[in-house]
mmCIF file as gemmi writes it, N, C-alpha and C atoms, coordinates in Angstrom:
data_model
loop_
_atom_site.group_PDB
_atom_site.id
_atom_site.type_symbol
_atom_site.label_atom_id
_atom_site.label_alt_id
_atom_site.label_comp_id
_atom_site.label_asym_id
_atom_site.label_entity_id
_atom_site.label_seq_id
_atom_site.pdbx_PDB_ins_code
_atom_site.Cartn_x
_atom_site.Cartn_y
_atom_site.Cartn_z
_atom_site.occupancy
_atom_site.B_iso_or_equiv
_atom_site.pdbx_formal_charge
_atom_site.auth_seq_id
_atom_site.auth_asym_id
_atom_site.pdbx_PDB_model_num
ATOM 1 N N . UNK Axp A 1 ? 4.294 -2.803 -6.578 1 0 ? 1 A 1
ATOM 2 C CA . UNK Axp A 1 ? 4.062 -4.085 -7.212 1 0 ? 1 A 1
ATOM 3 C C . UNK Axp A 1 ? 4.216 -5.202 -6.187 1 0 ? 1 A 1
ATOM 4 N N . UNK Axp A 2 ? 3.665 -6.594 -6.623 1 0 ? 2 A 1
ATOM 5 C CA . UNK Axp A 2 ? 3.78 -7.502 -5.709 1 0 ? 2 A 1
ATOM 6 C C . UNK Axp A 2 ? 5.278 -8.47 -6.017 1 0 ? 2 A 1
ATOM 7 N N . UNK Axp A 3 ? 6.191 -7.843 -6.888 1 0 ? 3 A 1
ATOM 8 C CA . UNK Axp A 3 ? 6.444 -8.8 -7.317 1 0 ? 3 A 1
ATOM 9 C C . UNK Axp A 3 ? 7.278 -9.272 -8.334 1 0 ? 3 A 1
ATOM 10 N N . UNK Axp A 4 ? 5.871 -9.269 -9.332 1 0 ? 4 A 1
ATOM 11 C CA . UNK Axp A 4 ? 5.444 -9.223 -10.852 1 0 ? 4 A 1
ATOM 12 C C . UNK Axp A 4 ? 6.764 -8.067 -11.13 1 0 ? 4 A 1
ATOM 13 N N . UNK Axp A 5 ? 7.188 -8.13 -12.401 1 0 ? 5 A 1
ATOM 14 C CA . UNK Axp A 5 ? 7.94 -7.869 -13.637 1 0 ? 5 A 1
ATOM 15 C C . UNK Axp A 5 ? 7.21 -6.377 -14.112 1 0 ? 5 A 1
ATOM 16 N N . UNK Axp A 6 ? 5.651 -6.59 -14.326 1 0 ? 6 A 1
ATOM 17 C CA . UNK Axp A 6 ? 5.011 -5.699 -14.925 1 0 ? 6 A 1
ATOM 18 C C . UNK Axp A 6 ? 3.529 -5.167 -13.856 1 0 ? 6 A 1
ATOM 19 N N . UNK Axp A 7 ? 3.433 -4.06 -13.828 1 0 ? 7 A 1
ATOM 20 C CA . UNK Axp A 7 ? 2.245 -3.375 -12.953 1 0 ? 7 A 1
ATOM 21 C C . UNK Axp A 7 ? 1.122 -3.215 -13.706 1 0 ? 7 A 1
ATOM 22 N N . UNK Axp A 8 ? 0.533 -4.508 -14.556 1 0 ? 8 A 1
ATOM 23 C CA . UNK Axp A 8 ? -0.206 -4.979 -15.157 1 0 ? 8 A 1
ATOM 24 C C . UNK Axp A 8 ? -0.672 -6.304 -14.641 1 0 ? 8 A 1
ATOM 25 N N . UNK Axp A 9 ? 0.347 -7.297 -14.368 1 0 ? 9 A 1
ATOM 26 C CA . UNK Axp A 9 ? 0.05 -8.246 -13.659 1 0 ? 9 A 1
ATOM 27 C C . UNK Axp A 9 ? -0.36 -7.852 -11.803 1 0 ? 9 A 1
ATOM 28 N N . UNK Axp A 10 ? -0.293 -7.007 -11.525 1 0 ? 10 A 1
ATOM 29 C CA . UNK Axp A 10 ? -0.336 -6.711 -10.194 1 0 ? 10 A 1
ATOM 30 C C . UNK Axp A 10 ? -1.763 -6.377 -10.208 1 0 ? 10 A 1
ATOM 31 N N . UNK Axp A 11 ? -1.98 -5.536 -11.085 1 0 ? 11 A 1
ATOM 32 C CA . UNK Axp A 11 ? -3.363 -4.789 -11.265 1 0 ? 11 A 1
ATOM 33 C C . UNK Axp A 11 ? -4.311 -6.265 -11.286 1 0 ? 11 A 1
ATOM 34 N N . UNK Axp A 12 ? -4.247 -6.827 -12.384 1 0 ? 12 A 1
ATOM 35 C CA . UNK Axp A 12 ? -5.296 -7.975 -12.588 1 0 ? 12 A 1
ATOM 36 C C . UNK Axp A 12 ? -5.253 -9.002 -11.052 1 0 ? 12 A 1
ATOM 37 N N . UNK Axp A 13 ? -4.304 -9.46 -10.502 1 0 ? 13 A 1
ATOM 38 C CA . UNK Axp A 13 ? -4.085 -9.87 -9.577 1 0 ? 13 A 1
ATOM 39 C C . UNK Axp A 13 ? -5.432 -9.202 -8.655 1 0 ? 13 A 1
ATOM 40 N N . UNK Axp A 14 ? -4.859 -8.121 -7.908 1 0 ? 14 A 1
ATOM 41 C CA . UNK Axp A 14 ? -5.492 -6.965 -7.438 1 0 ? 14 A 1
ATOM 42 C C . UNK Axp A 14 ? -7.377 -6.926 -7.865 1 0 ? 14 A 1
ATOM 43 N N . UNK Axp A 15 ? -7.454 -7.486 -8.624 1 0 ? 15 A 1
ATOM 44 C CA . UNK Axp A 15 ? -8.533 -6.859 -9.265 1 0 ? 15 A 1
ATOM 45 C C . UNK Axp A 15 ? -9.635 -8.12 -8.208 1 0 ? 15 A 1
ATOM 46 N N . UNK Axp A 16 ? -9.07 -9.141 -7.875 1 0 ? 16 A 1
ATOM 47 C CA . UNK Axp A 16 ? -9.825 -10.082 -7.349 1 0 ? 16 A 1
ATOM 48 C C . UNK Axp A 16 ? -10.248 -9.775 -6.063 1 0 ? 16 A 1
ATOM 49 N N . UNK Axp A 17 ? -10.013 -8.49 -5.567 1 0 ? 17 A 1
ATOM 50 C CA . UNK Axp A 17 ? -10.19 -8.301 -4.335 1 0 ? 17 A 1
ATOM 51 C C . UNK Axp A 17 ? -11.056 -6.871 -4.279 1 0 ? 17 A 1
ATOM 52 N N . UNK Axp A 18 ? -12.278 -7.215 -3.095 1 0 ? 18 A 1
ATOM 53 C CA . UNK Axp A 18 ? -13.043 -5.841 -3.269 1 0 ? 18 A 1
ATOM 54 C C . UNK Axp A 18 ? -12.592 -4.597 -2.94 1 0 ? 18 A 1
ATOM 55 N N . UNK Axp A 19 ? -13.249 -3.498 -2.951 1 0 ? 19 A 1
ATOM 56 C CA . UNK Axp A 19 ? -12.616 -2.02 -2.779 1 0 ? 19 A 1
ATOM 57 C C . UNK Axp A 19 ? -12.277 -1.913 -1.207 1 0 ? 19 A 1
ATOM 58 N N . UNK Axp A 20 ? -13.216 -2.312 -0.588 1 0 ? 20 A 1
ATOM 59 C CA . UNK Axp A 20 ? -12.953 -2.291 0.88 1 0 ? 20 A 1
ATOM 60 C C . UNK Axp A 20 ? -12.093 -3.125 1.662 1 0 ? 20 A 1
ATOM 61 N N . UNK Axp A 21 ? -11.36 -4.217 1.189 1 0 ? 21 A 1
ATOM 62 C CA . UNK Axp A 21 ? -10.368 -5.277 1.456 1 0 ? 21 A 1
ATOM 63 C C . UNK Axp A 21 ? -9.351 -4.208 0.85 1 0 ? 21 A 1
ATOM 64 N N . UNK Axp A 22 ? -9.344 -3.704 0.359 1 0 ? 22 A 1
ATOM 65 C CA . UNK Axp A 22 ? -8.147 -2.832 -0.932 1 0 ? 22 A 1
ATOM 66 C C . UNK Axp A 22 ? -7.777 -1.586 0.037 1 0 ? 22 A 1
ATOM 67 N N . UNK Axp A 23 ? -8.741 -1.085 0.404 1 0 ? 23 A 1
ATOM 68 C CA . UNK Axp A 23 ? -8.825 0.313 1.334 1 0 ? 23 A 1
ATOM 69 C C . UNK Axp A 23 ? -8.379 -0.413 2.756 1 0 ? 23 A 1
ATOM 70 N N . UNK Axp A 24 ? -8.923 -1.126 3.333 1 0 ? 24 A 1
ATOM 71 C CA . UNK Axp A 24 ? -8.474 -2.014 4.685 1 0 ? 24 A 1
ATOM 72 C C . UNK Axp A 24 ? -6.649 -1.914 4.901 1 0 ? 24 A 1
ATOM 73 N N . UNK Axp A 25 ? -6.391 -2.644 3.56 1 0 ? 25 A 1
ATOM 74 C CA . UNK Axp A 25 ? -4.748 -2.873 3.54 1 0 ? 25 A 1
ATOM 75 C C . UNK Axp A 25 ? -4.189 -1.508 3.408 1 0 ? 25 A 1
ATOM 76 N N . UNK Axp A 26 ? -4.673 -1.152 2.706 1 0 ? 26 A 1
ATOM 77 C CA . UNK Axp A 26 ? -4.062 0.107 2.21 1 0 ? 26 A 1
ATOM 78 C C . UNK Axp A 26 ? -3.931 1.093 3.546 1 0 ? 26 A 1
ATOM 79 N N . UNK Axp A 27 ? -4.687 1.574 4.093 1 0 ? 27 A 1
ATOM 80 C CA . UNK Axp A 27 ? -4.833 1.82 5.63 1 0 ? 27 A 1
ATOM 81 C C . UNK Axp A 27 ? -3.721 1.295 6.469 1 0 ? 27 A 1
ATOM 82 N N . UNK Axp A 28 ? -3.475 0.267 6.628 1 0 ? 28 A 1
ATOM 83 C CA . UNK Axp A 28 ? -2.738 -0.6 7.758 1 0 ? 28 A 1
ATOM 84 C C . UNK Axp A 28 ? -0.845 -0.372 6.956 1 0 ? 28 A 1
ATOM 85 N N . UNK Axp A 29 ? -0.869 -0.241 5.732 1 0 ? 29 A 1
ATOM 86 C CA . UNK Axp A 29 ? 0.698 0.117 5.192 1 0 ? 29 A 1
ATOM 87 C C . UNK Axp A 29 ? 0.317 1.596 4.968 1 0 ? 29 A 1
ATOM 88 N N . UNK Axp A 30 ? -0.381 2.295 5.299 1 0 ? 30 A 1
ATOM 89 C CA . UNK Axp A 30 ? -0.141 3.726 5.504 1 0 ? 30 A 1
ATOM 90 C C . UNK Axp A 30 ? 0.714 4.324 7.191 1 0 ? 30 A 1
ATOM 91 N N . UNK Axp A 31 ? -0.518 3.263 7.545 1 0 ? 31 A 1
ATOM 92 C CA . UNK Axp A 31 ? -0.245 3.199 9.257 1 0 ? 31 A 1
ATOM 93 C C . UNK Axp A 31 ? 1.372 2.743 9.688 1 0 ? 31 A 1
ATOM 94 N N . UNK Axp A 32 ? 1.649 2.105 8.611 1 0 ? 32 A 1
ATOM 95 C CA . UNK Axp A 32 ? 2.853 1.298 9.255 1 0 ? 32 A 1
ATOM 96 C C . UNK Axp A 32 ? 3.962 2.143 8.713 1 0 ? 32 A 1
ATOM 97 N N . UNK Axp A 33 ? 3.431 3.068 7.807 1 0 ? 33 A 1
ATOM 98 C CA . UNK Axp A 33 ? 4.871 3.56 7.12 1 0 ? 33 A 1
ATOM 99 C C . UNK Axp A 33 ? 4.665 4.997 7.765 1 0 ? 33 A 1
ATOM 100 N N . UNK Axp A 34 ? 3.618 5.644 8.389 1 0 ? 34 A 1
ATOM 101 C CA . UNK Axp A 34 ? 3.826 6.899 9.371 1 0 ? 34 A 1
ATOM 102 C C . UNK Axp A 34 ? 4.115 6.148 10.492 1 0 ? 34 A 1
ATOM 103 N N . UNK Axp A 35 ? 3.721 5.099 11.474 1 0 ? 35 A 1
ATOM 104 C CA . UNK Axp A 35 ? 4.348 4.444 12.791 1 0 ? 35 A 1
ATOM 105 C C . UNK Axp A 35 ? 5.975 4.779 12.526 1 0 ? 35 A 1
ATOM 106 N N . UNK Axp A 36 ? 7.036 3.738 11.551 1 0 ? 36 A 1
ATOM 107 C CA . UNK Axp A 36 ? 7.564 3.508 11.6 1 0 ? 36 A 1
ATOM 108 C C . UNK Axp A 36 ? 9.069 4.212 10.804 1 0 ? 36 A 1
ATOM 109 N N . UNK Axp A 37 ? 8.515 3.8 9.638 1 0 ? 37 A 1
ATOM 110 C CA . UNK Axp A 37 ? 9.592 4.754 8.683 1 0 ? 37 A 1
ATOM 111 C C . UNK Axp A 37 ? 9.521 6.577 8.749 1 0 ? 37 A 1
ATOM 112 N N . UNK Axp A 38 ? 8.579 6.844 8.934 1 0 ? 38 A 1
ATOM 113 C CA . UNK Axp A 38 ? 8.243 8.392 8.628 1 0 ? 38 A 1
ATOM 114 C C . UNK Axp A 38 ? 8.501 8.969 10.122 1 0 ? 38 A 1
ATOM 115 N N . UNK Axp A 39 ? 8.608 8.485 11.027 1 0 ? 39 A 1
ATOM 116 C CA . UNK Axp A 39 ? 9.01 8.464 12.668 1 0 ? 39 A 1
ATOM 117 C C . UNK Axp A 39 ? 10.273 9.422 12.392 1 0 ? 39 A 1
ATOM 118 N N . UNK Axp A 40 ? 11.206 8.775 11.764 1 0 ? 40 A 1
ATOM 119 C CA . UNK Axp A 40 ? 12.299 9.456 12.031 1 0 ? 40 A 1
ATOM 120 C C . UNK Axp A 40 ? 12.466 10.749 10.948 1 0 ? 40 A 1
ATOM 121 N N . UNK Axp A 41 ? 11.395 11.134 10.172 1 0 ? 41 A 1
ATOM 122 C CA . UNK Axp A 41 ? 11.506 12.265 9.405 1 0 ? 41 A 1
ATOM 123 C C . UNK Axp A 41 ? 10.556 12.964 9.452 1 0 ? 41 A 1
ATOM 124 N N . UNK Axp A 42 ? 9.882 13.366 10.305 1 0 ? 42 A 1
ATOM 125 C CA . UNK Axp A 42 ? 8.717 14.54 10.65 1 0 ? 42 A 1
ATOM 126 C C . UNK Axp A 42 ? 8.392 15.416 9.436 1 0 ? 42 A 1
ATOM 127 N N . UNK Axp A 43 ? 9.29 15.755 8.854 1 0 ? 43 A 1
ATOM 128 C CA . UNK Axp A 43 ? 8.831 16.737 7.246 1 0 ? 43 A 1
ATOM 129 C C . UNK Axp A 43 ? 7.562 16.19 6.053 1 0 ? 43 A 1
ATOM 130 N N . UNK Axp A 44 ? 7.896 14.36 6.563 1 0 ? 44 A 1
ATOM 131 C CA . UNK Axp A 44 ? 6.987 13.88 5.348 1 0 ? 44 A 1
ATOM 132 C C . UNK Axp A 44 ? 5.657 14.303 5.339 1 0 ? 44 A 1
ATOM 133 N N . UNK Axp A 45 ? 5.241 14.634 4.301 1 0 ? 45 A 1
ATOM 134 C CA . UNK Axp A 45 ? 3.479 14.903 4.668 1 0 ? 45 A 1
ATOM 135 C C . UNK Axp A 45 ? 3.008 13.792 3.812 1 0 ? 45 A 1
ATOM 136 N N . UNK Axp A 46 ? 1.381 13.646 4.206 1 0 ? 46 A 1
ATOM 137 C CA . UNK Axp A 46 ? 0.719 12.695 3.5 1 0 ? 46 A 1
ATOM 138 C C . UNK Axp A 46 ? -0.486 13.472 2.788 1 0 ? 46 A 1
């Protein structure tokens, strides 16, 4: 969530943005959470 109380408001939020802006981000906090957090635990799979 961003936030928001409810993952309803996130969604509609969300909704203003195209699939490929959506996939872009989504990419770059995948990237950042195998760079960084998942670094120190090799077991995680994706």
């Amino acid at each position: 969530s961003l936030g928001h109380k409810s993952i309803k408001t996130t969604q509609i939020y969300l909704k203003g943005f195209e699939l490929k802006e959506r996939t872009e981000v989504n990419k770059g906090n995948l990237s950042y959470v195998r760079n960084c957090c998942v670094g120190r635990n090799k077991s995680v799979k994706f």
